[in-house]
PASENU-41265 format. One line per 8 residues: number of its first residue (from 1); their letters; for each residue x negated, y negated, z of N, C-alpha, C. Coordinates in Angstrom, 1 decimal. Atoms other than C-alpha are relative to their C-alpha. Example, Ala and Ser with C-alpha at 12.3 -4.5 7.8 and 13.67 -1.06 7.14 Angstrom:
1) AS) -0.9/1.2/0.0/-12.3/4.5/7.8/-0.9/-1.2/0.0 ~ 0.9/1.1/0.0/-13.7/1.1/7.1/0.8/-1.1/0.8 $
//
This chain:
1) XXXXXXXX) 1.1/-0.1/-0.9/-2.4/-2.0/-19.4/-0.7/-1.3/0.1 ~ 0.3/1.3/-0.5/-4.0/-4.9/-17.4/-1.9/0.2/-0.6 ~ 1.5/-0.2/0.6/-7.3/-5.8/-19.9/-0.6/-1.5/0.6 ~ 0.5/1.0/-0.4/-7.8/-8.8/-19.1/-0.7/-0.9/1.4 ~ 0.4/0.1/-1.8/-8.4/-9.1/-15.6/-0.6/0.9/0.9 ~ 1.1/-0.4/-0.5/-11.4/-8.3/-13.7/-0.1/0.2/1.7 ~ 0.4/-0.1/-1.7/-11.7/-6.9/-9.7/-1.7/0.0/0.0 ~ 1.2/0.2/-0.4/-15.0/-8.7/-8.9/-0.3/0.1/1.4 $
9) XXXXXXXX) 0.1/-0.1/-0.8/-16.7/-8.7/-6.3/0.7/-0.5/1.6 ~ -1.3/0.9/-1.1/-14.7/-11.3/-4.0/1.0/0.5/-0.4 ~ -1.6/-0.4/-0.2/-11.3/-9.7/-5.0/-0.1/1.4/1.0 ~ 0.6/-1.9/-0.2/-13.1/-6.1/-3.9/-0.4/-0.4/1.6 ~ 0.4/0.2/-0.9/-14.4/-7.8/-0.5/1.3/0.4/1.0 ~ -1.1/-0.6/-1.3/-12.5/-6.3/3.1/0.7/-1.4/0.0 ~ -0.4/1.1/-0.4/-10.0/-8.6/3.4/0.4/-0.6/1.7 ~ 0.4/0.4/-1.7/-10.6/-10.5/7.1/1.3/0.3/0.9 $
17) XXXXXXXX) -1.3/-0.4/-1.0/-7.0/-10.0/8.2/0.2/1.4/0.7 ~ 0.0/-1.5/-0.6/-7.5/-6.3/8.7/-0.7/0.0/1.0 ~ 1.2/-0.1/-0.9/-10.4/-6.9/11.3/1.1/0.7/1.2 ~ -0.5/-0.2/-1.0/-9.6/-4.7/13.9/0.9/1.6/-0.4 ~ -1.0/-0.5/0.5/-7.3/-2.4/12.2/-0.8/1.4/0.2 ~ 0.3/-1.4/-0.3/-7.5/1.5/12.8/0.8/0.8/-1.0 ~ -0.8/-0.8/1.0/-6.6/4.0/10.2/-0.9/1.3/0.4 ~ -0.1/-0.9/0.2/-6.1/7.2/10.9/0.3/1.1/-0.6 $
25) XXXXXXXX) -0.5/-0.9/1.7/-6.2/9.9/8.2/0.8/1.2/0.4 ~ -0.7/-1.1/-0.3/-4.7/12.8/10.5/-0.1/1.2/-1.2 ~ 0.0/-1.5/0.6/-3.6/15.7/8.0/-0.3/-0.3/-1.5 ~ 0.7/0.4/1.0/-5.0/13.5/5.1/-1.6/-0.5/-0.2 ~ 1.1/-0.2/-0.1/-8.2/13.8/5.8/-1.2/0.3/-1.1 ~ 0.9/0.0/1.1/-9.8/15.0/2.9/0.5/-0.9/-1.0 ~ 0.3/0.6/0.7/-8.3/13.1/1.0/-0.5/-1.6/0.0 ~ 0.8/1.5/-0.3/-9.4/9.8/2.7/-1.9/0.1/0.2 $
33) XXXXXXXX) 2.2/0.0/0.4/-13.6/11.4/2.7/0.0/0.0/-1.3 ~ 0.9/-0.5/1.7/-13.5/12.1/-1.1/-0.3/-1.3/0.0 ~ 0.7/1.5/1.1/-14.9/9.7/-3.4/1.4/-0.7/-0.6 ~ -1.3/1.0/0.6/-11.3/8.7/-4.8/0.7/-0.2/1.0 ~ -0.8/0.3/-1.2/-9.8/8.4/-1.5/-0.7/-1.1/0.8 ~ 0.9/1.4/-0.2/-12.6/6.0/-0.7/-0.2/-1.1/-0.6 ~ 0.1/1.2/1.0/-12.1/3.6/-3.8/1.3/-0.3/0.5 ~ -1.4/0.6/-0.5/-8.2/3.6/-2.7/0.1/-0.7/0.9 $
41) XXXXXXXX) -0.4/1.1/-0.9/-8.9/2.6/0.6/-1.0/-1.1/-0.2 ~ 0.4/1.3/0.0/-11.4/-0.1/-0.4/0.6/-1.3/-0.8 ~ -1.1/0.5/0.6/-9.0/-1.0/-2.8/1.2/-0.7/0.4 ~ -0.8/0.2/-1.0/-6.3/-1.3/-0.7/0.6/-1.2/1.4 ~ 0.0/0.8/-0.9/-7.7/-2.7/2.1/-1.0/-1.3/-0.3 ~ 0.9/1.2/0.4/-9.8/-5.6/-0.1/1.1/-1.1/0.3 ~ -0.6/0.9/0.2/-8.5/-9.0/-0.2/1.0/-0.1/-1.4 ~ -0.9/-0.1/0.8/-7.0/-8.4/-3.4/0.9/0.8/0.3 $
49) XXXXXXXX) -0.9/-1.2/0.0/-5.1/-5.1/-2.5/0.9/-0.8/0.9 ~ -0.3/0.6/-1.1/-3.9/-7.0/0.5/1.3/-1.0/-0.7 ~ -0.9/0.9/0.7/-2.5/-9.6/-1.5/1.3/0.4/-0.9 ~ -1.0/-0.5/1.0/-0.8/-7.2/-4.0/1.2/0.6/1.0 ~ -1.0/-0.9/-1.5/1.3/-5.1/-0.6/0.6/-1.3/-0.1 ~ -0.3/1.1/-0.4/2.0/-8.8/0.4/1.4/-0.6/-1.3 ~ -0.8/0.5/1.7/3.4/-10.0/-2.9/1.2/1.1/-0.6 ~ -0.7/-0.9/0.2/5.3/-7.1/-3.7/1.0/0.2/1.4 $
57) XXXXXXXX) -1.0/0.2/-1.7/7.4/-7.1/0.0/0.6/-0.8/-0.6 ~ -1.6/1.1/0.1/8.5/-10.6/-0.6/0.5/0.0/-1.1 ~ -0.9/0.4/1.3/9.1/-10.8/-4.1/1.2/1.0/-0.4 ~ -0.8/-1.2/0.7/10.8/-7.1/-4.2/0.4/0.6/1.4 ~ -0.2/-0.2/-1.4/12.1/-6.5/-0.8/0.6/1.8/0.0 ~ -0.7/-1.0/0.3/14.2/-3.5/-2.1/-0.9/1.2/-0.6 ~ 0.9/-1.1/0.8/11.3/-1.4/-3.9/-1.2/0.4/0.9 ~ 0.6/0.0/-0.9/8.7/0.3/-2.5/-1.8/-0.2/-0.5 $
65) XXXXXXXX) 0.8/0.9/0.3/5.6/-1.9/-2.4/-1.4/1.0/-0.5 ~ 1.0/-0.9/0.4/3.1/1.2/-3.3/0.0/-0.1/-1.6 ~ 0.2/0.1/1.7/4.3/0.8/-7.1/-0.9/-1.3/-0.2 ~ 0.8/1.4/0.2/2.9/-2.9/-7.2/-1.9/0.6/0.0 ~ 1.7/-0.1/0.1/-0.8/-0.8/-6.6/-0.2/1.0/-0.8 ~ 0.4/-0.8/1.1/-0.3/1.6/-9.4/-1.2/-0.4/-1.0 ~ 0.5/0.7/1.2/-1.9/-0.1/-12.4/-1.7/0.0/0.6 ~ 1.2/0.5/-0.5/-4.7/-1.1/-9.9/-1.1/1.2/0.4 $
73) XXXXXXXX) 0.1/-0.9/-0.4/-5.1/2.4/-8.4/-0.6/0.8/-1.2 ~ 0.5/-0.5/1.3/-5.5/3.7/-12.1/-1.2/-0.5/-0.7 ~ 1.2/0.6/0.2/-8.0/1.2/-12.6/-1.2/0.4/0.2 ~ 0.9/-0.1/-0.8/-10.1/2.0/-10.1/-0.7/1.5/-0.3 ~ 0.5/-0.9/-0.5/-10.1/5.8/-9.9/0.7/1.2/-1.6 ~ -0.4/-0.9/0.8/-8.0/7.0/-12.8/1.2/1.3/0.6 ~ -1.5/-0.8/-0.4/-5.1/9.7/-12.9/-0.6/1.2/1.1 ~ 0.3/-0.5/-1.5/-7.3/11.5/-9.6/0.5/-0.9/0.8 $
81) XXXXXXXX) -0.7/0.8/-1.6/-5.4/8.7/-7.2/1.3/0.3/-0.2 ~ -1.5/0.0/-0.2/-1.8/10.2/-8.1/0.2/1.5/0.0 ~ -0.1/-2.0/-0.3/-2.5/14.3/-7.1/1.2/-0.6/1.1 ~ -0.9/0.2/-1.0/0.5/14.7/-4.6/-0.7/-0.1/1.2 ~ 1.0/0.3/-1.9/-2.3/14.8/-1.5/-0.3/-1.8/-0.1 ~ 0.4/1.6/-0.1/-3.6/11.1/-2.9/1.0/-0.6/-0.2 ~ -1.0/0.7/-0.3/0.0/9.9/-3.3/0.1/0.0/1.8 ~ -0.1/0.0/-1.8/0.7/10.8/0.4/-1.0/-1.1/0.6 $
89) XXXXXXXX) 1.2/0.3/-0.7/-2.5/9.5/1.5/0.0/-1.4/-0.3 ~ -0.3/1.6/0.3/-2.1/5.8/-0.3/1.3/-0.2/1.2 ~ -1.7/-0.1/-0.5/1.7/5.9/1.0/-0.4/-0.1/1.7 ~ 0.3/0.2/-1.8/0.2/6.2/4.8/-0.8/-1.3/0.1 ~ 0.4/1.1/-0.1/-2.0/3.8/4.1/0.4/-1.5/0.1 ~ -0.6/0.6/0.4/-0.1/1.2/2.8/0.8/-0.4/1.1 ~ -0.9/0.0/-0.7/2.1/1.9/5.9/-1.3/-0.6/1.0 ~ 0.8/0.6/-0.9/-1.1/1.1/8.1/-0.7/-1.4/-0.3 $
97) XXXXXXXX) 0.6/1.6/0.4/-2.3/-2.2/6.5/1.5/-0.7/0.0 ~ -0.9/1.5/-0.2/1.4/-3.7/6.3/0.6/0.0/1.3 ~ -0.4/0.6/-1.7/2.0/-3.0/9.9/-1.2/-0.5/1.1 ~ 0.8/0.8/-0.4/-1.2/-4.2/10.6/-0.5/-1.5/0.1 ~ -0.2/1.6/0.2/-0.1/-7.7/9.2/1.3/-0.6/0.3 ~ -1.5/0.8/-0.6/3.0/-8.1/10.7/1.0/0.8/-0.3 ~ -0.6/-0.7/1.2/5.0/-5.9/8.2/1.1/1.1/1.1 ~ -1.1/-1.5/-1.1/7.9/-3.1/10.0/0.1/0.4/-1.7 $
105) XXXXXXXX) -1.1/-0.8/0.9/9.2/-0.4/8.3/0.8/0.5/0.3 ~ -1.0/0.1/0.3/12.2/-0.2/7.2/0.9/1.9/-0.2 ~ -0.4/-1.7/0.4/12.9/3.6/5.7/-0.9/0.7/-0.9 ~ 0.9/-0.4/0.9/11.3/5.9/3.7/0.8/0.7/-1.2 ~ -0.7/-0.6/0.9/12.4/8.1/0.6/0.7/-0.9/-1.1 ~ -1.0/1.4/1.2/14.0/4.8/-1.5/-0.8/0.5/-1.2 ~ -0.1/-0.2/1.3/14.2/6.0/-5.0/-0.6/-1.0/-1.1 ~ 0.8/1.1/0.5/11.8/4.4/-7.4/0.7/-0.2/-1.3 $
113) XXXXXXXX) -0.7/0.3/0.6/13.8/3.0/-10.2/-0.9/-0.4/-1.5 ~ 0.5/0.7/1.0/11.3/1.5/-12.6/-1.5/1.6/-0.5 ~ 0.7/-0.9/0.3/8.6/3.8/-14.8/-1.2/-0.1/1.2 ~ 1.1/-0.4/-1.0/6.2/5.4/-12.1/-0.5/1.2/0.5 ~ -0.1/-1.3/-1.0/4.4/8.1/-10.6/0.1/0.4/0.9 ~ -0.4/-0.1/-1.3/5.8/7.7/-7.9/1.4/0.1/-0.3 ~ -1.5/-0.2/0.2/9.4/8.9/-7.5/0.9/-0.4/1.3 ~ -0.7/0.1/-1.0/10.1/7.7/-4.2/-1.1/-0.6/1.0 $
121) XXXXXXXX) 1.1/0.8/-0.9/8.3/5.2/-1.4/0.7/-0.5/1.3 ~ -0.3/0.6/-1.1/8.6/3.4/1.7/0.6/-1.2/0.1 ~ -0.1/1.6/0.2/10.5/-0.2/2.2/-0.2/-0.5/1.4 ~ 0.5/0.3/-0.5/8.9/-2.5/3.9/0.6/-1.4/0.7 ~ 0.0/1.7/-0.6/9.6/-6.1/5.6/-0.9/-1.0/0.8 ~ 0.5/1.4/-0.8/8.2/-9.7/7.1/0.7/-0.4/1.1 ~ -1.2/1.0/-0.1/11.6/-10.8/7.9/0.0/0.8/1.8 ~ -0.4/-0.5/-1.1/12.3/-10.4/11.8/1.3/0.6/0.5 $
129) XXXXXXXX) -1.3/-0.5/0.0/15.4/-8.3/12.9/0.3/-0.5/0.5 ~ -0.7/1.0/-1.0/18.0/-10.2/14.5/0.8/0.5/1.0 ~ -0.3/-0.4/-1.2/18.6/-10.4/17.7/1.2/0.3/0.5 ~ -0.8/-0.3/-0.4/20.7/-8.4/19.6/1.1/-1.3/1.0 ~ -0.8/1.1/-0.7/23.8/-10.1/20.9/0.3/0.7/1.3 ~ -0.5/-1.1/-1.3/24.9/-9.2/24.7/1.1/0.1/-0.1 ~ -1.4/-0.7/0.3/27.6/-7.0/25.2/1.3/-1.2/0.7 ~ -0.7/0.7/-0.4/30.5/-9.2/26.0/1.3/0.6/1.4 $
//
């Protein structure tokens, strides 16, 4: 468990890249008004959460970047941010802040490999697809 490291207030601050950004909660609705659906997305969408999605894409291209905000998620709100409604509901999110920074997705259902409560996520990419060649 992460003891030593503190989310102050500048790691906790909106991170500026999002300006603009629209999330809608659709059929996860309640769980984006509670009170722990509210710490996830300020979590999420702070400058640090931001950083963690980011970091977790490039460095693990193959995994799905939602485990990288476990530890942080447990931090924050405790074992109420991993009910199967607040998995979903991170998991959409996640999908609207990394396509809101450039990010595509790739597939969903990829098999989580490493200890988690998550058994399965989304993968994500930076990388641009390459261009179609014309038919010859």
């Amino acid at each position: 468990m992460l003891t030593d490291y503190t989310l102050d207030n500048t790691a906790l601050q909106p991170d500026p890249n999002l300006t603009g950004m629209t999330f809608s909660a659709g059929s996860h609705g309640g769980a984006f008004s509670s009170e722990t659906g509210q710490e996830i997305y300020r979590l999420l969408t702070s400058r640090f959460g931001v950083a963690v999605l980011i970091g977790a894409i490039v460095s693990a291209p193959s995994r799905p970047p939602v485990i990288a905000t476990e530890p942080w998620v447990h931090r924050m709100v405790g074992d109420a941010g991993f009910t199967d409604e607040m998995k979903q509901y991170t998991g959409k999110l996640v999908r609207v802040i990394v396509e809101h920074i450039g990010g595509r997705w790739l597939r969903k259902g990829q098999k989580v490999t490493v200890d988690s409560r998550y058994s399965s996520g989304s993968i994500y990419t930076f990388r641009a697809l390459p261009e179609a060649r014309p038919a010859a």
